[in-house]
TORKE-605592 format. One record per residue (C-alpha): z, x, y; residue in three letters. Coordinates in steps of 0.1 Angstrom, whole numbers, plus 5000, padded with zeros to 4 digits. Example, Ala and Ser with C-alpha at 12.3 -4.5 7.8 and 13.67 -1.06 7.14 Angstrom:
507851234955ala/507151374989ser/
end
This chain:
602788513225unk/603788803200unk/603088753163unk/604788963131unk/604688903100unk/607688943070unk/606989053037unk/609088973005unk/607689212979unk/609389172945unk/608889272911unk/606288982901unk/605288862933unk/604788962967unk/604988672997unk/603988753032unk/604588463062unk/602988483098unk/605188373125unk/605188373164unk/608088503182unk/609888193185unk/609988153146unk/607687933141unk/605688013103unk/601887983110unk/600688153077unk/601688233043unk/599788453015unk/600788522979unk/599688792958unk/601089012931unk/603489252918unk/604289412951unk/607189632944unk/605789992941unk/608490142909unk/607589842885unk/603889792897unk/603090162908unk/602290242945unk/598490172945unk/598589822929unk/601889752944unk/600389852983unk/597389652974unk/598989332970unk/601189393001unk/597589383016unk/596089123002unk/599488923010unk/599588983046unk/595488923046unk/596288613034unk/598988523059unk/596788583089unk/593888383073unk/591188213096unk/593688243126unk/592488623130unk/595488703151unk/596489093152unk/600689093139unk/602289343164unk/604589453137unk/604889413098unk/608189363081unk/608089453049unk/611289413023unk/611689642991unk/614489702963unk/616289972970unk/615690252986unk/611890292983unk/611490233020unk/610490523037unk/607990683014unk/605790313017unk/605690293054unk/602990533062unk/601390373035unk/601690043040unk/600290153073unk/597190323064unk/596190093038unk/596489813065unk/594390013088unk/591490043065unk/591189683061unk/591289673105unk/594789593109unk/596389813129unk/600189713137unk/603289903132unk/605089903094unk/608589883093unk/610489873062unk/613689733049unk/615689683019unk/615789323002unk/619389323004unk/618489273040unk/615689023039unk/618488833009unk/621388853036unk/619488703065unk/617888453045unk/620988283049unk/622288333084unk/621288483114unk/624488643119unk/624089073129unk/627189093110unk/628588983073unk/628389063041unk/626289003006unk/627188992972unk/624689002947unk/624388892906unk/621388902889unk/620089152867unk/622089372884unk/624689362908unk/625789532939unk/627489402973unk/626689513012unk/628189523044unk/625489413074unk/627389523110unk/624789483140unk/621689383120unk/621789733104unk/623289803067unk/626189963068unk/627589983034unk/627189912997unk/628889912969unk/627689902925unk/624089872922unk/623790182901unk/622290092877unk/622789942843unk/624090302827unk/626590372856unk/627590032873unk/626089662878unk/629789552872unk/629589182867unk/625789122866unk/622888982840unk/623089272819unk/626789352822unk/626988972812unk/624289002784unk/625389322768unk/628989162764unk/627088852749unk/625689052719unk/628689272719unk/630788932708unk/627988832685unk/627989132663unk/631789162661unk/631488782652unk/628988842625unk/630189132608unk/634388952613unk/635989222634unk/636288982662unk/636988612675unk/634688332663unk/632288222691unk/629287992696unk/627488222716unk/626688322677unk/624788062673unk/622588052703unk/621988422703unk/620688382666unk/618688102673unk/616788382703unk/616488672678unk/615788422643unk/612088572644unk/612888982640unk/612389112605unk/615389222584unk/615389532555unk/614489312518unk/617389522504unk/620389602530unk/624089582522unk/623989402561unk/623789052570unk/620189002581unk/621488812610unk/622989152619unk/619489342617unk/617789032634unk/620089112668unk/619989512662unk/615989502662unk/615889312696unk/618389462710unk/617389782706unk/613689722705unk/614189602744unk/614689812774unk/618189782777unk/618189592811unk/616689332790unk/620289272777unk/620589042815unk/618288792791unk/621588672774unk/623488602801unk/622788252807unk/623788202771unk/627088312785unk/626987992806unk/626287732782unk/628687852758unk/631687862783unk/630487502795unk/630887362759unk/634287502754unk/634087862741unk/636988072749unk/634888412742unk/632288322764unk/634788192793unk/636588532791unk/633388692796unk/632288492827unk/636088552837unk/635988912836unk/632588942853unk/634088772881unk/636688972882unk/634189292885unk/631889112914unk/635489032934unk/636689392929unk/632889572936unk/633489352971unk/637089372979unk/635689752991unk/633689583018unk/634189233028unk/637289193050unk/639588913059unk/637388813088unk/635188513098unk/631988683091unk/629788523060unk/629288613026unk/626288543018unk/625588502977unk/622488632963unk/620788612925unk/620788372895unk/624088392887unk/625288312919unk/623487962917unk/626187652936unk/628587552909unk/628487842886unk/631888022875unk/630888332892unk/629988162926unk/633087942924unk/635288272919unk/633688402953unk/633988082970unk/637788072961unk/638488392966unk/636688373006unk/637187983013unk/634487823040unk/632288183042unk/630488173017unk/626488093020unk/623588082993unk/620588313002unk/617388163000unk/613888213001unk/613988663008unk/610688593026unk/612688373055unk/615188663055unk/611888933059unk/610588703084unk/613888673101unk/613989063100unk/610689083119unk/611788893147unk/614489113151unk/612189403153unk/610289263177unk/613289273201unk/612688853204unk/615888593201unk/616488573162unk/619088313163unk/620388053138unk/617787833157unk/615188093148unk/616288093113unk/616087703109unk/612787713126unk/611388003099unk/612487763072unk/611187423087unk/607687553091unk/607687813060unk/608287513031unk/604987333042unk/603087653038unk/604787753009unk/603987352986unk/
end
């Protein structure tokens, strides 16, 4: 029997699962911050370790190969190091590396070929063709792109707000809520502004401007109640996610597979997708299947949509 195990390393937390090669989960570790830009590469390496440590536990078995999943691009430069920090802990195994756009795509479906589109903090969509990533469009970043994401959402959110509050544009109740967020910034004693207007302006600006994605689900409440500024907002970022896709995803049979919080079931941005590509459309779940998933693949074993329902059968009892 051949073991791997996959490796979900985000921004706050880094998951690692054990699994034979019939998909079948037989350890799981936690640990933290695992994702080397937000963490830095010693800390971030270090709990990739301590993850997979944990995965393996008391079982001792040797993984033939580690899957590890990162944002982005920072793939190759953590291989090798991923690899020697394994080995002075006694693992020895080969380190492969792949983008979380993967492990997110085939946490879904075990199908070498589809597509994912992605809203969270930022946004971006991909093309999979053969298990390999073939394509991507947006995900440049909050200056250049992330059309349609948490901070696209968010920045038009405060955008409304302050055109509300100083009467250069509609009336909206997304006033309200964002007010009721910022109520505890300070304000000038003497300022010919509203202090409502320097209560926003102080935490917008005092905030690293991806922090702006914070708002979004503001966005969301409003255009449930009823507001018309909000559901042009929600409209229009819809709009930008069908348009950032419309590049990749073809009128075929292959899945979509919908990634991040604002892609949740029933939100106005997943119903635009499932609309606009009727009966294809998936939710991602858990990246650490889709890592695990992953490693199968590299193992050259049968990764299947049987394997896939097997990985999350016997990952949820390890998980809790």
């Amino acid at each position: 029997m051949r073991y791997g195990i996959g490796i979900d390393a985000g921004g706050t937390a880094t998951r690692a699962v054990m699994l034979d090669e019939m998909g079948t989960c037989i350890g799981y570790g936690r640990a933290g911050a695992g994702n080397p830009t937000s963490a830095g590469t010693e800390l971030a390496t270090s709990n990739q370790v301590k993850a997979a440590r944990a995965a393996i536990g008391a079982s001792g078995i040797a993984p033939e190969l580690v899957m590890l999943t990162l944002a982005g691009g920072l793939g190759n430069d953590q291989a090798p190091i991923m690899s020697k920090a394994l080995s002075a802990v006694g693992i020895e195994t080969d380190v492969r590396v792949a983008g979380d756009v993967m492990s997110a795509y085939f946490s879904a479906t075990a199908d070498p070929t589809g597509y994912l589109v992605l809203s969270g903090t930022g946004a971006i969509s991909a093309q999979i063709v053969d298990g390999e990533l073939a394509g991507l469009t947006d995900g440049l970043g909050w200056l250049l792109g992330d059309e349609g994401s948490g901070f696209w959402i968010g920045r038009r959110v405060v955008r409304a707000v302050a055109a509300d509050l100083e009467s250069r544009g509609p009336s909206t109740s997304l006033t309200g809520l964002v007010l009721a967020e910022v109520r505890n910034e300070s304000s000038p004693d003497e300022d010919v502004r509203r202090p409502e207007v320097w209560h926003l302006m102080r935490r917008v600006y005092g905030q690293r401007p991806v922090e702006c994605a914070n708002f979004a689900p503001l966005a969301l409440r409003a255009a449930a109640g009823g507001d018309a500024v909000a559901r042009q907002i929600l409209d229009d970022a819809a709009t930008a996610l069908l348009t950032s896709c419309a590049s990749l995803v073809a009128d075929d049979e292959h899945p979509v597979v919908l990634a991040g919080g604002l892609l949740h079931d029933g939100s106005p941005l997943s119903n635009a997708l499932k609309t606009r590509y009727p009966g294809r459309c998936l939710r991602a779940h858990d990246g650490t299947a889709g890592a695990a998933l992953l490693a199968l693949r590299a193992l050259g074993v049968t990764a299947d949509s049987g394997s896939l329902n097997r990985i999350h059968e016997t990952l949820a009892p390890l998980i809790g």
